[in-house]
N, C-alpha and C positions, 0 to 999 in steps of 0.2 A: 555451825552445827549442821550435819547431814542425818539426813533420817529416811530410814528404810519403810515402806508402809504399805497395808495392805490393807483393801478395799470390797465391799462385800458390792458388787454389781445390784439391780432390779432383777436379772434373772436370778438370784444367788449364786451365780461364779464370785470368785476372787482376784485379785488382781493383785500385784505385789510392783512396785515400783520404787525409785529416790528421788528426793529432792532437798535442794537447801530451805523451801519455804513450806512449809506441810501446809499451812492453811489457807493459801494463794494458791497452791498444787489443788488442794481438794476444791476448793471454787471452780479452777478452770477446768479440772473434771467434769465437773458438774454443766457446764457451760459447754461440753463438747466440744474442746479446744486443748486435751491434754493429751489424747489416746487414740487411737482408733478402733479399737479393743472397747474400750469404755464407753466411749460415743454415743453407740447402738445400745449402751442397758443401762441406762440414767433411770432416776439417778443413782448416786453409790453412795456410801458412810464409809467413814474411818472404822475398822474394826481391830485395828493392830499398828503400831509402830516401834521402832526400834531409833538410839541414836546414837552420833556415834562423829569422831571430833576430825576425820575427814574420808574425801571421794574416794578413794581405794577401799577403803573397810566397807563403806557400805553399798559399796557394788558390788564387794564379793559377796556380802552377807545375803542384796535382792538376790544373786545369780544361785546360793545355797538356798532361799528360800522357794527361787522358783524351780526348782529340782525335786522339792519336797511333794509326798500324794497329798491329795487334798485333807485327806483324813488327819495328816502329818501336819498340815496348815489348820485346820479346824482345832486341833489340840495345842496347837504354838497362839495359837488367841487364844481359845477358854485360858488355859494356865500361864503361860507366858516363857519369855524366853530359859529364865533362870529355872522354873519350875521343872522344865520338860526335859533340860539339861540332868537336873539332880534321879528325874525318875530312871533316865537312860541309864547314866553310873549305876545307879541302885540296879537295874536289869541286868548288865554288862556285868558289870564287877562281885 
């Protein structure tokens, strides 16, 4: 399992990253041994993830996340992936 996840910092930045172990990832976060990004604003919480059955999807998936405004990140947590999907169609369509 691969999972895409993202991170609310000490400062309240975000951080969007992957890994195969989400909760050995978010330890060595925590530990200042995952990021150098992260490092400096410990500690961080899970505030989102995604999963997904391998390395290709969920890299393209962090690389469209990290593409997204923050505003666009803050709405893909509160509601979730499936949610923010069906409001878009509903906009669009």
């Amino acid at each position: 399992m691969f999972y895409v996840y993202i991170l609310q910092c000490n400062d309240n930045t975000l951080y969007t990253g992957w890994t195969v172990d989400l909760d050995k990832r978010i330890k060595y976060h925590n530990m200042g041994k995952a990021s150098k990004y992260t490092r400096g604003r410990l500690p961080v919480k899970l505030v989102y993830y995604e999963t997904y059955n391998n390395k290709i999807d969920a890299t393209k998936r962090e690389y469209e996340i990290k593409q997204l405004s923050r505003d666009k990140k803050l709405k893909l947590i509160e509601f979730g992936y499936e949610e923010v999907a069906k409001r878009l169609i509903f906009l669009i369509g």
